[in-house]
C-alpha positions in Angstrom: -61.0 35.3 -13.3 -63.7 32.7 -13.8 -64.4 30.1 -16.3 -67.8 28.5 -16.4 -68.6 25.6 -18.8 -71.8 25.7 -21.0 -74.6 23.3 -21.4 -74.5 23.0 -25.6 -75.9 19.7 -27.5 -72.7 18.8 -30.2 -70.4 20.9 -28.8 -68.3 22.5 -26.0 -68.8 25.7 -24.6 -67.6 28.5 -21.6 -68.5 31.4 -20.0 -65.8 33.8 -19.0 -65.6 36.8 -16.5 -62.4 39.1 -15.8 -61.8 42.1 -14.3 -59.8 43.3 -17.7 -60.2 42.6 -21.3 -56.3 41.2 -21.1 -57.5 38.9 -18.1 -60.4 37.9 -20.2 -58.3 36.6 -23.1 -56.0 34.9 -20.2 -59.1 32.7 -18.9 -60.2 32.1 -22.6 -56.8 29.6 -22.8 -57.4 28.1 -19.1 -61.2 27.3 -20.8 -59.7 26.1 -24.2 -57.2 23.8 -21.8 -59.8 22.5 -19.9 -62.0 21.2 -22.5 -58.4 19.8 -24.3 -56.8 18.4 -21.1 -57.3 16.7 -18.2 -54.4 17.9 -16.1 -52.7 20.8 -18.4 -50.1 22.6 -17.7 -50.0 25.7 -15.6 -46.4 27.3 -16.6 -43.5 25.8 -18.5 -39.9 26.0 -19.9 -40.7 27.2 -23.6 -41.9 30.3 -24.9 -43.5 31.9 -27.8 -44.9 35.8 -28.8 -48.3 35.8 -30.9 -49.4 38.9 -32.7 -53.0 39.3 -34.3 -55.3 41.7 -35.5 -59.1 41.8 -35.9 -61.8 44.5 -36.6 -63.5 43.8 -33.7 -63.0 41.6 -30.2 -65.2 38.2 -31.5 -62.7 38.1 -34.3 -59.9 38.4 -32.2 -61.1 36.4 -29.6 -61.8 33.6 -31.9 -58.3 33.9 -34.1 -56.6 34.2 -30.8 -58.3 30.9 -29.6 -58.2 29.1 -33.3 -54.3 29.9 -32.9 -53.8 28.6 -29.9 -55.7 25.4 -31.0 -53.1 25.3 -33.8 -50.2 25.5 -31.7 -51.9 22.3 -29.9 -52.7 19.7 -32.3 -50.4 20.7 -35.1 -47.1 22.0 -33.5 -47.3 19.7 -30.2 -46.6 23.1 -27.5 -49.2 23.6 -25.1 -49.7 26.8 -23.7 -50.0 26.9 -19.6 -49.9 30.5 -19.3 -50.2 33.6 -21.4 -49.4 37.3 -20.8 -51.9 39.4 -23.5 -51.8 42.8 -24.4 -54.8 43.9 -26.2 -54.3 47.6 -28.1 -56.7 49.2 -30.1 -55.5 50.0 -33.7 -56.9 52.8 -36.8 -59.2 50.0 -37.9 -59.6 47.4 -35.0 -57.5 45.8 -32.2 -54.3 44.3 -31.9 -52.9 41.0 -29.8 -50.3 40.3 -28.1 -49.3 37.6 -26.5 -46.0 35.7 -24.6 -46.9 31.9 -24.2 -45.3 29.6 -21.9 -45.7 26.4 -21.7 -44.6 22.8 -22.5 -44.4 20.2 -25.3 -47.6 18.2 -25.9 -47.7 15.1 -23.4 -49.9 12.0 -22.7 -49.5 12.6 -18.8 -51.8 16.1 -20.1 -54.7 14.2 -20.4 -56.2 14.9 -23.8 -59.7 14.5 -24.1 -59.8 15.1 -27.9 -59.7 17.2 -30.6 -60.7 20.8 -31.2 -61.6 21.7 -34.8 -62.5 25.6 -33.7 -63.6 28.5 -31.3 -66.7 29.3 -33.8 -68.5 32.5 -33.6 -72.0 30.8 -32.4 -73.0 32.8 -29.5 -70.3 34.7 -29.2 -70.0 37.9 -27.3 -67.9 39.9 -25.7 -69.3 42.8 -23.5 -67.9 45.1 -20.5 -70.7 45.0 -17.8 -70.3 46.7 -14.3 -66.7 46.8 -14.8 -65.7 43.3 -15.7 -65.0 41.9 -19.3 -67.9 38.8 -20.5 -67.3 36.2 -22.6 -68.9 33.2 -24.1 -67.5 31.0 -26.6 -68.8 27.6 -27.9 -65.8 25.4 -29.6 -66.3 22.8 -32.5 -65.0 19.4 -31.5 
């Protein structure tokens, strides 16, 4: 899995590379937690199951990122770890997801608020057998 920040003017931005669509959704959190935290966490004591559905994997990608921001800033859990399942459906794809992590904390490191994962750039593409991503957040 790797996660490569992006050179972009007001915003923040990643590259991502996996060797499967479900690892590329995993390193799409470690890249949202690295522009949110300093020090996040890795793991935790408290769970909880997403489930989303998009017509294609941009949506998805961005719900599944725009949730996980919600989960953040509004409900205080922060994800360190996901385990994603992505199925295709009749009319798109389907997410799901088993988060672990902890409650929101000051010894985290936040660096600031994330209003979105925004569709600006964003791809998602299997080349040469690995899953590409990039995705430029609104902060």
């Amino acid at each position: 899995m790797v996660v490569k920040p992006l050179d972009h003017t007001a915003d923040v931005g990643f590259a991502l590379e996996a060797e499967s669509l479900e690892g590329l959704f995993q390193a799409a959190l470690q890249g949202l937690l690295s522009a949110m935290f300093q020090s996040p966490p890795r793991g935790g004591r408290r769970r909880r199951r997403m489930v989303l559905e998009a017509e294609d994997l941009e949506t998805l990608l961005v719900r599944y990122l725009n949730e996980l921001i919600y989960l953040i800033q509004t409900k205080g859990f922060v994800p360190g770890k996901a385990r994603v399942r992505v199925v295709p459906t009749g009319n798109g794809f389907r997410l799901e997801a088993a988060l672990v992590g902890e409650p929101f904390q000051e010894a985290f490191g936040f660096q600031g608020e994330v209003k979105s994962a925004t569709f600006h750039g964003l791809q998602v593409r299997e080349e040469g057998g690995r899953w590409q991503a990039q995705v430029i957040l609104d902060v």
